[in-house]
N, C-alpha and C positions, 0 to 999 in steps of 0.2 A: 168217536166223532161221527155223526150225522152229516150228509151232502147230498145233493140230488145231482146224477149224473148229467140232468138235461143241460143244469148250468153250468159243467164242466163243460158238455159240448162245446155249450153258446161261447163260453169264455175262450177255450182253443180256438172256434170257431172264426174269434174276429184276431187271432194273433196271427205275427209272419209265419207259425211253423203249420199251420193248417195250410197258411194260404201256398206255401213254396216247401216244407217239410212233411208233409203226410208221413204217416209209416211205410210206405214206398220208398221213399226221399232219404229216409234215416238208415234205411235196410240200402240203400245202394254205396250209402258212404262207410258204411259198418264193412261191407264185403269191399270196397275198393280201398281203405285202409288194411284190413284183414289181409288182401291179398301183397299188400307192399312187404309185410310183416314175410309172407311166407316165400316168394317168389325171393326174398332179400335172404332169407334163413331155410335153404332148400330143404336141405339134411337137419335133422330137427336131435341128431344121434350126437354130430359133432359138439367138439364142447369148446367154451367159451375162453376167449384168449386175450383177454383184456387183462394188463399190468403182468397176470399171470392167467396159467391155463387153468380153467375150472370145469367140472362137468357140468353137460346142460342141463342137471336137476335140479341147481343151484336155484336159491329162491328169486332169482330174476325171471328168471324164464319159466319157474312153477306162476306166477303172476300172471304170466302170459296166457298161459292154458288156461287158467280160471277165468280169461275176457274170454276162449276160443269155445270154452263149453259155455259160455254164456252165450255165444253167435250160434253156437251149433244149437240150443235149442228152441232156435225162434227160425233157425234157418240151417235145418238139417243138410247136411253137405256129407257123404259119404270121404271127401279131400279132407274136411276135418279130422274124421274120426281113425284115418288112417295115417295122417301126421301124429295124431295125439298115442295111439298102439305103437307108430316105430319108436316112440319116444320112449313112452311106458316099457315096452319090452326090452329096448336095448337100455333100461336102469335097472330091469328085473321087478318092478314094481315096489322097488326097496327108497328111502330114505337114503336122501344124499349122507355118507359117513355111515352109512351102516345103520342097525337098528339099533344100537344103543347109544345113538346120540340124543344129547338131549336139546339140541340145538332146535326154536321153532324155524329158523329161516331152512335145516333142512328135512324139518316136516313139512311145508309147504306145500310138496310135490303130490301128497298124500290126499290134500284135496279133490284133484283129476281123477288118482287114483281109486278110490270113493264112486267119483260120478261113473267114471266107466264100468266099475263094478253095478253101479244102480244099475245103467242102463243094460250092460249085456252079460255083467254077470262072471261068474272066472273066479274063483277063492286067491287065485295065486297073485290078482291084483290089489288083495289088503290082505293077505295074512302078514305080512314083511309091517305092513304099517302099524295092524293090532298089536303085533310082539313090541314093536317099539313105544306106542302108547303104553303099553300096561308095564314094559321097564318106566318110563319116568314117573308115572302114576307108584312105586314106589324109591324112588330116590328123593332122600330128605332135600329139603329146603334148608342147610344149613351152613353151606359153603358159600365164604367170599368166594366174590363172581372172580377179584385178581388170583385167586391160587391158582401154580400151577397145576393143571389135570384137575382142575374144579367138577363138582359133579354136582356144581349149582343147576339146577336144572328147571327153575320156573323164570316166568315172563319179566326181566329188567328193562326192558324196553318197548316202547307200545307197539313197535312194532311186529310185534312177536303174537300181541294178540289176533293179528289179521294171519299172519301166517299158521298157527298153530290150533287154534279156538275152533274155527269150522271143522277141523281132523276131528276133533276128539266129538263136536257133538254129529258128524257123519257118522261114528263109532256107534254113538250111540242110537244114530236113525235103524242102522245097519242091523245092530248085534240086539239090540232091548237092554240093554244093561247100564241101568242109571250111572256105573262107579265113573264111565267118561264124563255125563253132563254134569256130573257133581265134581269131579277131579276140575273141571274146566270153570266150573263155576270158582272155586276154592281159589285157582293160581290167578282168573282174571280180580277178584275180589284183595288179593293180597296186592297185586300190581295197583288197583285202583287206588285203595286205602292204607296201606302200609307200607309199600317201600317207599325211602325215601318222604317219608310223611305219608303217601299218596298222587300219585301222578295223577288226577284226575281233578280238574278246581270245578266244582260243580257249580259254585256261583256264575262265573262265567263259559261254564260248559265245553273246554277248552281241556286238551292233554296237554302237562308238558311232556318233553321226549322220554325222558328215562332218568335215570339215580343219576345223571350227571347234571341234569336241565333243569332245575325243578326250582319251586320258589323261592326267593325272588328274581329266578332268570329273567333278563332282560335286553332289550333291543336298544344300540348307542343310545337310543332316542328315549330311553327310559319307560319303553311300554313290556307287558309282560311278552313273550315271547314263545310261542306256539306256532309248530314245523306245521304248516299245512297239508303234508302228505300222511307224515303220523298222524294227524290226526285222521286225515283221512283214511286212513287204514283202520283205525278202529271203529270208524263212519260203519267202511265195508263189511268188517266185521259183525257187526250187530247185524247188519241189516241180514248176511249171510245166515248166521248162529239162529235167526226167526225161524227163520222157515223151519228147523226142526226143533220148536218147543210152540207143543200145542197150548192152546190156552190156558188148559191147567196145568201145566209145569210148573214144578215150582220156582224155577228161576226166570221162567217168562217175564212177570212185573219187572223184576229188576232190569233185564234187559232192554225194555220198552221207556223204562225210564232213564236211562241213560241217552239211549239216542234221540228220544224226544228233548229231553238238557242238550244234546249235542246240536239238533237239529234250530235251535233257537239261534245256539251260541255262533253258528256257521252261518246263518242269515244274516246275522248282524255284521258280521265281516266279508260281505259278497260287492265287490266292486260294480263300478256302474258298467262295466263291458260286461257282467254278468261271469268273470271268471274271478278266482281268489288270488293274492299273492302270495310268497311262499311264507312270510308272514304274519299269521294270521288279523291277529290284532296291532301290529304297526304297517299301516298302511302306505307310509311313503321305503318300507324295505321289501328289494325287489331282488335280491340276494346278490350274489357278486355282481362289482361294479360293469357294467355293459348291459346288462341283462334289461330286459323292455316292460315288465310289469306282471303278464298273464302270466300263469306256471298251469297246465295241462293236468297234469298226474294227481294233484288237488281237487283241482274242477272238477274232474272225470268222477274222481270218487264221491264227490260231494254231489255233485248230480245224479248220480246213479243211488244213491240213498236216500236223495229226498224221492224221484220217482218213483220207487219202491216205499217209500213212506205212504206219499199220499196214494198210491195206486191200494194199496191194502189198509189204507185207513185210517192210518195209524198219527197223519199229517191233517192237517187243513188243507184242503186244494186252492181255497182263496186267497190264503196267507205264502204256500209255497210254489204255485202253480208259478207266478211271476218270475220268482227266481230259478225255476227250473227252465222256461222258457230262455229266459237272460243266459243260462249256463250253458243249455245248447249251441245259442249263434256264438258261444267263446268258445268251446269245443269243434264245431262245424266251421270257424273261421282260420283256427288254429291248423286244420288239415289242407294240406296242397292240392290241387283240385286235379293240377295233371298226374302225379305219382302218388297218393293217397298218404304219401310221409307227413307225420303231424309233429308239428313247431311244438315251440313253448314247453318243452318236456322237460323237468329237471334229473340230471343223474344221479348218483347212488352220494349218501351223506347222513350226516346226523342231525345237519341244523341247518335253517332256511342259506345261511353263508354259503353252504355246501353243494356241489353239483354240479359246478361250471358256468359260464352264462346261460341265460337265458333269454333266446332271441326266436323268433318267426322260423328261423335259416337252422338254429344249432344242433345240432347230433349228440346226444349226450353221450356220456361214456357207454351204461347197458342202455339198448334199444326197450328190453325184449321190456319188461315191468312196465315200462309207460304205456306201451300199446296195449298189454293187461288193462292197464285202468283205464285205458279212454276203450275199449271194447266194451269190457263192462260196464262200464256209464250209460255208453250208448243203448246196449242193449236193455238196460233198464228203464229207459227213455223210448224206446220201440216198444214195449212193453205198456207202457205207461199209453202211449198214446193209440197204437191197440185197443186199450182199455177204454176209452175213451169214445173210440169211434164205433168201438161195439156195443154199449151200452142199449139194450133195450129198454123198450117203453117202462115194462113188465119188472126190470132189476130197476131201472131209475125211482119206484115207487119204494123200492128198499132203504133201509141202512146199511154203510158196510156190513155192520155185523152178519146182521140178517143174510144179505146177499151172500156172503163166503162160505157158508154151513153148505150152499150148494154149489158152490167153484169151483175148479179146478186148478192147481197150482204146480209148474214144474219143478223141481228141486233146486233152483234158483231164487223161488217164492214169486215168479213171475207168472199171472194170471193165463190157461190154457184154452183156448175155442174152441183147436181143432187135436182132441187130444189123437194119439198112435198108439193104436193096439200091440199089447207088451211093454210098453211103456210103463213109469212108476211115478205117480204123481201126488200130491197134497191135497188132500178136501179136510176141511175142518181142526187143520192142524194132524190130520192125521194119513200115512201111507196108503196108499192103492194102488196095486196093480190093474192097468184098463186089459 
């Protein structure tokens, strides 16, 4: 895609987020949300005690860390990086259930685990996680998911791809060894097109949830029925899984098209507050009865994917600028201005029905996973408009393409200025250390 960044300017330039949101604006609600999050969740060690007790590795709170390394690296905080080690260390840098689980929700954590490795380094914060990739990379695909002690071990639920996908192609940024991007290409490939027929309707660009959801699942109201958070999670996914497949990978194309499908399919169901329902495509279901329309954890994702779209190119800025702008003031309205606590979250579930209400006021069951994706949203949208206001004369005569062969990209895929020596960054699809 071809753009000239002048006219991105101008087009920011006459919207409310220039005029009252600058990247100032969006970095002070990012750290005063951030901080509700952490000041509310001191000890980052203790574990979770909802219904029952869980540890905090639990794919709730691995979500979480993935928005906080997302804030850390636009808005390096030495509080971050020390909340995220007492975490890391008091798990051992191990998968919740040990290394041979083949569960993705408790690979999840594996992710953090990865970035902190990029950043400073340590064998002892991914060896626990390789050993566990390379057990499921050999356990068959061939157990029902209901047997007891199943050792079904690939992706039945989409949401697995957001949890799991990014592990194995870090693996691969990491080690050099194609067997993760091709193991990950394999399980998301099966979940898309063969189970259950294929959870992925590429006509209308739309997941359904998993082998239980699938078509003709539907809403009372007789529309097809797509969770907005799964799908959002495989939004994040993709958009994540980019940043380490260079242009010639071979599984790049596929993945560019997928979320370009997705990126249509998610526009066409974006309300006019600019946030989504949990609903995708039946627009008058707002999931359990009381609940007020916006859901947060959707938006979050869906925003933060299109900004990272159009910021790398990948998007039309004309076509999606609009609705990223609209996605913001529903994210930015949805947080409380005195305590940085943001509304409209829904809790843990399989189907838009699921969650509890959802109101301006409600507390959902796990905190930690919402504030994951409205962090990363955000940060993707700080990023994006960064990008934006940085444009020189000199890149505006560019194309994306052109322009990125000389950029610099964090391991987020988010464009770098002011890069930090020792640091480890993206040019050209490919690693460097500055």
């Amino acid at each position: 895609m071809r753009k000239n960044f002048l006219l991105l300017a101008l087009m920011v330039a006459g919207s409310a987020l220039a005029q009252s949101e600058a990247a100032g604006e969006v970095m002070k609600t990012l750290r005063q949300v951030n901080n509700y999050f952490m000041m509310k969740y001191a000890d980052p060690t203790l574990p979770t005690n909802i219904n029952r007790v869980r540890p905090s590795s639990l794919w709730t709170r691995a979500v979480y860390y993935e928005g906080l390394m997302a804030l850390n690296e636009i808005d390096n905080d030495p509080r971050y990086i020390d909340y995220t080690d007492r975490w890391g260390n008091f798990h051992k840098w191990t998968p919740r259930n040990g290394v041979k689980t083949n569960d993705a929700d408790d690979q999840c954590c594996g992710q953090t685990y990865f970035e902190r490795y990029m950043q400073s380094g340590g064998e002892e914060k991914i060896k626990p996680i390789l050993e566990n990739l390379n057990n499921q990379m050999q356990t068959p695909n061939d157990k029902k998911p209901e047997a007891e002690g199943s050792l079904y071990g690939w992706w039945t639920w989409i949401d697995a791809i957001q949890m799991a996908m990014p592990v194995y192609m870090q693996a691969y940024k990491v080690t050099g060894e194609r067997k993760y991007a091709d193991h990950a290409m394999k399980m998301y490939l099966w979940t898309r097109n063969t189970l259950a027929g294929g959870l992925f309707n590429t006509k209308e660009g739309l997941w359904w949830r998993d082998k239980d959801y699938v078509a003709p699942y539907q809403t009372p109201d007789g529309k097809n029925c797509y969770w907005s958070r799964g799908n959002g999670w495989v939004y994040m996914a993709l958009a994540r899984v980019m940043q380490f497949t260079p242009d010639d990978e071979a599984h790049r194309e596929s993945y560019v098209g997928d979320f370009l499908k997705m990126s249509e399919g998610l526009l066409n169901c974006q309300r006019e507050d600019g946030s989504w329902n949990v609903s995708l495509a039946a627009p008058s279901n707002y999931g359990q009865e009381g609940s007020e329309g916006p859901e947060m954890t959707g938006t979050s994702l869906f925003i933060g994917g299109m900004a990272y779209g159009v910021r790398t190119g990948l998007l039309d800025a004309e076509t999606y600028l609009p609705a990223i702008l609209r996605g913001w003031a529903a994210m930015k309205h949805a947080v409380h201005d005195d305590t940085g606590f943001v509304g409209y979250l829904q809790g843990t579930g399989s189907k838009p029905e699921d969650g509890g209400v959802i109101t301006y006021n409600s507390v959902p069951d796990f905190e930690d996973f919402g504030y994951g994706c409205w962090l990363w949203g955000a940060a993707e949208l700080h990023a994006l408009v960064v990008w934006l206001e940085q444009g020189s004369s000199d890149i505006r005569q560019l194309t994306v393409g052109q322009a990125a062969s000389t950029m610099l990209y964090d391991l987020l895929g988010r464009r770098v200025a002011q890069p930090v020596k020792g640091h480890t960054y993206i040019r050209n699809g490919r690693s460097v250390r500055w």
